[in-house]
Structures are given as C-alpha cells and as structure tokens.
C-alpha positions in Angstrom: 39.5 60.8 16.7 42.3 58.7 18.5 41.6 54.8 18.0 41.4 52.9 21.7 45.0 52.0 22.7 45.5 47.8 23.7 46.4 47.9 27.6 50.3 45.7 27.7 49.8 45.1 31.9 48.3 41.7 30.7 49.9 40.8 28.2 53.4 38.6 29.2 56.2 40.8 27.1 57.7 37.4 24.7 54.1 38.1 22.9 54.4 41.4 22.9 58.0 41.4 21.4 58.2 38.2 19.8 59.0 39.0 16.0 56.9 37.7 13.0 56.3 34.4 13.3 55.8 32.0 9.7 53.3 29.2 9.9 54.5 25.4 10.4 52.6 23.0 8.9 51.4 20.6 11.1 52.6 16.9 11.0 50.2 13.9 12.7 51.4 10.6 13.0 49.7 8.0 10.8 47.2 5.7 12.7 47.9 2.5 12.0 44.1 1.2 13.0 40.6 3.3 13.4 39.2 2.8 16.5 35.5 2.7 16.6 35.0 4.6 19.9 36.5 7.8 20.2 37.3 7.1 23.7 40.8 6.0 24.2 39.4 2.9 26.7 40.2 0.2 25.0 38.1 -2.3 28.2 34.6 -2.7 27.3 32.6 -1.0 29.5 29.3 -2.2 31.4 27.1 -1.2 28.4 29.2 -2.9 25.6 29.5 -6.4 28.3 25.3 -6.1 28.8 25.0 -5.5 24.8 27.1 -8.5 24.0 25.4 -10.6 26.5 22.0 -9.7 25.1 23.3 -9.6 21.5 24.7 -13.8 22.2 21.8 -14.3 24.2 18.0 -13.1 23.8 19.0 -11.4 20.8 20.5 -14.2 18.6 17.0 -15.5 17.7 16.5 -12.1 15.7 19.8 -12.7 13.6 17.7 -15.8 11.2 14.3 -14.6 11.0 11.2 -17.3 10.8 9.7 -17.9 7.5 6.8 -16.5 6.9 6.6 -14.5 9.6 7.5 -11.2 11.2 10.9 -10.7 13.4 9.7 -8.0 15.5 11.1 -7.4 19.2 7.3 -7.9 20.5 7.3 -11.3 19.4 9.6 -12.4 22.1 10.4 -12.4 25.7 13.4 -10.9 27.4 14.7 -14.0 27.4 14.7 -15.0 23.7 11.9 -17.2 24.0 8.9 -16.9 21.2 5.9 -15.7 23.0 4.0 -17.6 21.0 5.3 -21.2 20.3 4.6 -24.1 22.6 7.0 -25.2 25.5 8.4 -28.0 23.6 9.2 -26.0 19.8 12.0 -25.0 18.8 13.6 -23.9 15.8 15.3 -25.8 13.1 18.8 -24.6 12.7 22.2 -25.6 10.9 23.9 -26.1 14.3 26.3 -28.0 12.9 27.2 -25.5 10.5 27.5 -22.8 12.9 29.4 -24.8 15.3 32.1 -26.1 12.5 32.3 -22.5 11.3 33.0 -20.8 14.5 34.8 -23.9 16.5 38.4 -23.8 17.8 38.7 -20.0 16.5 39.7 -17.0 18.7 39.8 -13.1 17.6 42.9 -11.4 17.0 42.0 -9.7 20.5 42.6 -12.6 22.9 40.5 -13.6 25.9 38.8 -11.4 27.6 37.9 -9.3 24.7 34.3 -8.6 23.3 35.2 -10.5 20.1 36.2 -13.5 22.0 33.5 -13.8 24.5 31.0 -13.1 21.4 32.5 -16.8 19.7 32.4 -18.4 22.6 28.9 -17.4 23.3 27.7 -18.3 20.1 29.3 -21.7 19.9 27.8 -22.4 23.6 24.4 -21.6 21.4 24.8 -23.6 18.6 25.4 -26.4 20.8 22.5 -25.6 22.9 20.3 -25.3 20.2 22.1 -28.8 18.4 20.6 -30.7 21.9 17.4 -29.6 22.3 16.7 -30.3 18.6 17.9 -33.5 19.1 15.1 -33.8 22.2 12.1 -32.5 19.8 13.1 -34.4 16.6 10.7 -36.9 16.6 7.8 -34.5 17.7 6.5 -33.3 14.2 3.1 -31.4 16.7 5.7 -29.8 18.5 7.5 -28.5 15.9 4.6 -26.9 14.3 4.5 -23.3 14.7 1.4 -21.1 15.4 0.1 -18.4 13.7 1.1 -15.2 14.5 -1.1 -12.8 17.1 -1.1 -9.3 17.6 1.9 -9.7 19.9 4.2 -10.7 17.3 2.8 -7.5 15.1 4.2 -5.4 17.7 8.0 -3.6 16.2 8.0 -1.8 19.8 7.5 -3.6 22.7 7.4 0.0 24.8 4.5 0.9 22.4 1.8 -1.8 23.6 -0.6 0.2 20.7 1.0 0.0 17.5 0.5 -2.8 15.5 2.3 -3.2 12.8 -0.3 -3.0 10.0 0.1 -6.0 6.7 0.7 -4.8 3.4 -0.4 -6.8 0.0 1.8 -9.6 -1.3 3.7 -9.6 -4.3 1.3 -12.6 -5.3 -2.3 -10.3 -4.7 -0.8 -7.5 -6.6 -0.1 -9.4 -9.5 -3.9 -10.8 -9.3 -5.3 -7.8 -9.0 -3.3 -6.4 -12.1 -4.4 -9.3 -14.1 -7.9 -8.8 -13.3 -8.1 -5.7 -14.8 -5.2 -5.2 -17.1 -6.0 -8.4 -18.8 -9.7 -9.5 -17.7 -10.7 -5.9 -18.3 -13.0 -5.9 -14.7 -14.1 -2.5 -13.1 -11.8 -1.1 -10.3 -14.8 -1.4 -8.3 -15.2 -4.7 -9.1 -12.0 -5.9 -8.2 -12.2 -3.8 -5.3 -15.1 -6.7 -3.8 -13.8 -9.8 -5.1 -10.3 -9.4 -3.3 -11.4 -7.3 -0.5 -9.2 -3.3 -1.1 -10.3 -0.4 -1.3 -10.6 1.4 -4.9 -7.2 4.0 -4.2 -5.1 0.9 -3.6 -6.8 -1.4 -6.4 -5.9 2.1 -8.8 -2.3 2.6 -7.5 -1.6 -1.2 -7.8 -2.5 -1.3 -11.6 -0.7 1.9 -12.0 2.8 0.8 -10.5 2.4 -2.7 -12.2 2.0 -1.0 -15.7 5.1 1.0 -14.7 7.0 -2.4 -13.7 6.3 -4.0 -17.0 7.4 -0.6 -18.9 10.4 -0.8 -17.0 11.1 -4.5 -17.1 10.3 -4.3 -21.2 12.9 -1.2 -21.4 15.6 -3.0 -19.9 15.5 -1.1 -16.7 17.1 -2.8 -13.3 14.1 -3.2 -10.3 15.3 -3.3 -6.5 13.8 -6.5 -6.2 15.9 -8.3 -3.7 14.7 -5.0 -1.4 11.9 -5.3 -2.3 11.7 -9.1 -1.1 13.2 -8.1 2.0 10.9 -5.9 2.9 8.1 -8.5 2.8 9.6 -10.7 4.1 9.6 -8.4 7.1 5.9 -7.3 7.2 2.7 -9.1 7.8 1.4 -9.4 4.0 -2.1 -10.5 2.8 -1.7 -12.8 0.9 -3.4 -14.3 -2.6 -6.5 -16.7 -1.8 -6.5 -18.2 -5.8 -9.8 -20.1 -6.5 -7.9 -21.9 -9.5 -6.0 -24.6 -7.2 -8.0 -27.4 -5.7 -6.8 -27.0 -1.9 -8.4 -23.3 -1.9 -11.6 -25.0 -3.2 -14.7 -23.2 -1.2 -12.6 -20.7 0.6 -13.4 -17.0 0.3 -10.5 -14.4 -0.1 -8.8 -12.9 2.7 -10.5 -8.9 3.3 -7.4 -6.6 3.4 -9.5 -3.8 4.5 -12.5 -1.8 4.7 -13.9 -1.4 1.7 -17.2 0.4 2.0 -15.9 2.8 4.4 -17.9 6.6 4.4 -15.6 9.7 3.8 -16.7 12.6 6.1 -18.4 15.3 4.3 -16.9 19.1 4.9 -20.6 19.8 5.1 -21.6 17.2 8.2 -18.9 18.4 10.7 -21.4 20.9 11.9 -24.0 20.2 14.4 -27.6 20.8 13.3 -31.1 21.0 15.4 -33.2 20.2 12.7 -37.0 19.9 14.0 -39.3 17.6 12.5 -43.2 16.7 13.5 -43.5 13.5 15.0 -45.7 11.9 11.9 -42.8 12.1 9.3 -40.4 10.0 8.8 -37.2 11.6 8.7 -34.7 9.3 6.8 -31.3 10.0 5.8 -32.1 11.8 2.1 -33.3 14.2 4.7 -30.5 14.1 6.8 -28.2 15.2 3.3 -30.7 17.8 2.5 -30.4 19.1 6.3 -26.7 19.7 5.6 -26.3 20.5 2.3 -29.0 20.6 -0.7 -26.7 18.7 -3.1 -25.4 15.8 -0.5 -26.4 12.4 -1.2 -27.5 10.1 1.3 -24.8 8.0 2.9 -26.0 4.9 1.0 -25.2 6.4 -2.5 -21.7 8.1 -1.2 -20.3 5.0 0.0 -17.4 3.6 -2.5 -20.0 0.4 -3.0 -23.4 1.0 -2.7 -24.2 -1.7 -5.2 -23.4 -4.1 -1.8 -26.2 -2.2 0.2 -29.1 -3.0 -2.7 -26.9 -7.2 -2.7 -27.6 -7.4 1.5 -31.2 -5.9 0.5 -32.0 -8.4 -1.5 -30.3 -10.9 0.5 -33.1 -9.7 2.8 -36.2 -10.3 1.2 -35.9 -13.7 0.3 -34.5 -13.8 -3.3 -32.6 -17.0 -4.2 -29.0 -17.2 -4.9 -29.9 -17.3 -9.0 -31.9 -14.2 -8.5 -29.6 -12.0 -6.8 -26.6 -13.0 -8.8 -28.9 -12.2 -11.8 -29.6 -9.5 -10.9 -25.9 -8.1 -9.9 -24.7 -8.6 -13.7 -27.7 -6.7 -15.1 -26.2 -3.8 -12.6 -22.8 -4.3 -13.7 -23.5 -4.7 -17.6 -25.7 -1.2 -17.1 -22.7 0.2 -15.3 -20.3 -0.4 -18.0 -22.5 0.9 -20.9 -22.8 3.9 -18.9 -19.3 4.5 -18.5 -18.9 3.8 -22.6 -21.6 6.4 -23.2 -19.5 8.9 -20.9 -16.0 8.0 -22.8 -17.9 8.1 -26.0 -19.1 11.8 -25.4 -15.7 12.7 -23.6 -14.3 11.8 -27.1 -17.1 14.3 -29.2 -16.1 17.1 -26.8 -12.2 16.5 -27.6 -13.0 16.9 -31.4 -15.0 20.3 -30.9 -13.4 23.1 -30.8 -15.0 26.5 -29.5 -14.4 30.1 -29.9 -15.8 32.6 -27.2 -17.0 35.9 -28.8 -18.6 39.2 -27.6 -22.5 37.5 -27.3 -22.4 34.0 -29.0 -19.5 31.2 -29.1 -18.4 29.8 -32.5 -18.4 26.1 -32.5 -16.2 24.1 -35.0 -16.8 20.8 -35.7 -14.8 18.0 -38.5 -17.3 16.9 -40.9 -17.5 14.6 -43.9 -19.5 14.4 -46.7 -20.2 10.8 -46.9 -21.8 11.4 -43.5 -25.1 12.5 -45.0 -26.1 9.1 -46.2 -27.6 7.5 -49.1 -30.7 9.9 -49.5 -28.4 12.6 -48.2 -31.0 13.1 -44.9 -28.6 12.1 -42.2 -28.8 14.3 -39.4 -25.4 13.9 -39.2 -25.0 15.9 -42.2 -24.0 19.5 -43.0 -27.1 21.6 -43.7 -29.4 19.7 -41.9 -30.7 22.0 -39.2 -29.8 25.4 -41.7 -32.3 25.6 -44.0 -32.6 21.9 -45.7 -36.3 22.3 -47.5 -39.2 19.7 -46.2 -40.9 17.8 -48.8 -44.1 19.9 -48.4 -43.4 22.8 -50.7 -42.9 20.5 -53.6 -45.1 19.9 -56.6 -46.6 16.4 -57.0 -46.3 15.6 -52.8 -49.4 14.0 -51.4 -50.9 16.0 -48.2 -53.3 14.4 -47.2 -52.7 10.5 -45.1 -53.7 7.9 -46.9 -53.9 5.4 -44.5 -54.7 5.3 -40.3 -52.3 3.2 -38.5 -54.0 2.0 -35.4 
C-alpha cells in the first residue's frame, strides 16, 4: 500500500528546500507599565467619559453609605438625589476634609485625562456639598432623615419586584441565644416572644454555641465582614424590654411564625360528598386526605396561639388567660422530660434479635430491690418471686372493710 504523496505545486520551493531549521527563543521587550485595557487607545472613550461623569456625579452618594440604612441603587434617583429625604436634607459630610485632601493636586496624567477630570469633579462636589450644608445648618427638622420604604429595599432598580428582604441583627441573635442557652426557654417559646420562626430560632442557638466554642479555642471570626454585611442589609433589630425608653413597646415580628407546611397528601383535589345536616369541619377535611393527618390547627408550628385567641374570645380576663398559658407550658415541659427520660432507658437496653423471641439485656443492681427486697425494680420480681399466700401463719381472710 503506497502512502498518499504531498502535491509541491503549492508549496513556494524556500519551504520545500529550506534545511533544518533550530528553534530561537523568543525575546519580548519588558513593559515598563500594565495597561488596564487591552486596547492600545490610550483616549477615554464615550463609555469611560459617561462612567466618570456618573461615577463624580449621581454616583458619589454611594461611595459613604447612610447609617443605619441600606445603600442600594433603588434608593436614589438618576440624579443622585435620595428618593426619600425631604427637599431641604442633606447629608453631613467632612467637606472640608475632602476638599483639603484632594485640593491643588493633579494626576500624573495631566489635563484632559480621566484621573484629572475625576479630582476636579470631586473637589467641585465637596464644595457643593460644603454650601448647601452651610444653608441647612440651623434646620435640625430638615436634617432628620426618614425611614426607609420599600424603594430604598430595592438592590435593582430594573427589578421593580425584589425587595431586598432584612436579616436578624447581631443584637436579636444574641437575645435569642440568651433566652435559651441561659434562661433555658423552649424553642417554641422563643419563637413567640421575638417573633421567628422555630428553624431560624434552632440555627441561631446552634451557630452561637459554635461562636463561643470558637471564640473560647482561640479561633479568629470574620467579624469586620461580618459587620459589613449588616451594615448593608435591612436588619431587625432587638426591641429589649429591660431599658426604660422601650417601656410598653412590643417586639418587632421578623416573620411568619404560625405559617402551615403543605402536606404531600393535600396537593390532590378531592369531591368529598357530605349530607347537608353534618357538619363537616376540618378533622374531617385531614381524614378526607389522609387517615393519619391532623387538622390544620394541630400542624401549625404554634397551635398553643389558636387555643390563646380562643380564649381571648370568650371573654376570659388577662389573669386568666395568662394562667392558663403557664399551666400549658409547665405540662409541655414535663412531657418533653418524660420523653428524654425514656429516650435515656432505651439507650441503656440492649436487644438481641433471635429466630422467634428477642433477648433483652438490661444493667441492674442489687440495692435496687429495696429495704423489704419488693421493689419492682428488682431482679426476680416478675420470675417466679413467691406471694405471701402459700405461707404458714398468713391471715386470709380481711379483717377489716375500708369504706
């Protein structure tokens, strides 16, 4: 088989004649300065000029966020001015400062540059802002700023239906780990006196306990990241009874608490008929969909705050109700003892599956059979222990009625 010969009309004749040639290394001249464009224009085009412009204009209220408050792009209009705050506010700035900083300097570039025209922009700023402060100093209303809307909560002023949802202040969290770390309260009590729902009330006092783990190990924390991050997002923060100003006020609800999980089994649709003298109520509803599902007043996270508006209903006093609540919440917890307590038994028996019976093993003592050795809690017990009857001398027949 002859292998397919390489036609030379193409090919120019140095190639095909040019002996073996050795590789050079290639050698690039140093750069003496990255550029950070790849383009070799070193003019700044329309889109850099319009950045810069917006960057020294609208956009230099975004470089010092407010305190307290988000520094999202929906907060403002296009042409820098808070959407919220009155005609005559403005904010409190270190104009000086700015102005002293960035005065009678120029950029290596020269004139004409974006460098240059970005100090000269921001010192025309300064001294903007230096003169209207000047204007609204001795206006303390003025200056007051109002609380944020849903507006300001928007991060994307294309998206007119996201809103930026708040997340739990450093301050609540700590509360909240207090409560039940240290006070020993119910998740589901804490849950109603600061207004979360159980998951975030559990995964609060779990990453706490990790942060003092950490923090007693010696371990670093990010928290100057953390910081920033709040101080980005709308937070909830801590109402605390404790302090006489907050005297009276109720604590801020973070979300819904009593909200009902959809059941697997209620995503179907059912015709269920029923005569017109029964009273169909929602146990039957459960039952309709599946024998074992609860009504929705039981599977709700709280349903001790559906029996609280109940009562609330039919007249009881304030006494009455709130006696009522601790009686529910002491029963609760000795409930939940009772379960631990048996979780424990069940941990110390240890069973043994055979061919027909299992083989339970169980640590006993002796001194668990008590003084007169008739403890149930004793070994023999149930196998065999004799009754009194069968013994000589033992008195059969009651000598006295007990009314």
């Amino acid at each position: 088989m002859m292998l397919p010969r390489l036609r030379t009309s193409n090919v120019p004749p140095t190639l095909t004649s040019c002996p073996a040639i050795r590789p050079q290394p290639l050698i690039h001249s140093p750069r003496i300065s990255r550029e950070f464009s790849q383009t070799s224009c070193q003019q700044a085009t329309l889109r850099r000029r319009k950045f810069y412009e917006w960057l020294n204009g609208p956009g230099a209220a975004l470089r010092h966020p407010l305190p307290g408050s988000t520094n999202y792009l929906g907060a403002y209009d296009r042409f820098g001015n808070l959407v919220r705050a009155r005609p005559g506010w403005q904010r409190k700035q270190n104009a000086e400062a700015e102005a002293a900083n960035t005065e009678g300097e120029v950029p290596k570039g020269g004139e004409g540059t974006p460098e240059a025209q970005e100090a000269v922009d921001e010192l025309e700023m300064s001294v903007r802002r230096e003169e209207e402060q000047k204007k609204t100093e001795g206006n303390q209303d003025e200056d007051k700023l109002p609380p944020e809307t849903a507006e300001d909560l928007r991060p994307f002023p294309l998206n007119k239906y996201f809103r930026s949802q708040p997340v739990l202040s450093e301050e609540l969290r700590e509360a909240i780990y207090q409560r039940v770390a240290r006070d020993g309260a119910s998740v589901s009590l804490a849950s109603v006196e600061f207004g979360v729902s159980n998951e975030r009330v559990g995964a609060v006092v779990r990453l706490k306990q990790m942060e003092k783990e950490w923090i007693a190990e010696g371990k670093k924390l990010a928290a100057p990241y953390s910081k920033a991050v709040l101080e980005m997002l709308p937070t909830t923060p801590y109402i605390d009874p404790s302090r006489p100003e907050n005297k009276g006020k109720r604590p801020i609800t973070h979300e819904a608490i009593n909200d009902l999980i959809v059941h697997p089994a209620t995503r179907q649709q059912l015709f269920v008929p029923v005569s017109e003298s029964r009273q169909f109520t929602r146990v039957d509803a459960g039952k309709a969909f599946d024998n074992n599902l609860l009504p929705a007043d039981e599977r709700i996270p709280h349903p001790e705050l559906v029996l609280a508006e109940r009562e609330l209903v039919s007249g009881l006093s304030f006494q009455e109700r709130k006696n009522l609540a601790e009686e529910r919440i002491v029963k609760q917890q000795e409930k939940k003892k009772e379960e631990q307590r048996r979780r424990e038994e069940l941990k110390k028996v240890q069973t043994v599956s055979g061919r027909r019976w299992d083989f339970v093993f169980q640590d006993v003592s002796v001194e668990n059979v008590g003084r007169d050795g008739r403890s149930p809690k004793g070994v023999g017990w149930r196998y065999g222990f004799p009754h009194e009857d069968r013994k000589k001398g033992q008195v059969k027949i009651p000598t006295k009625v007990e009314a």
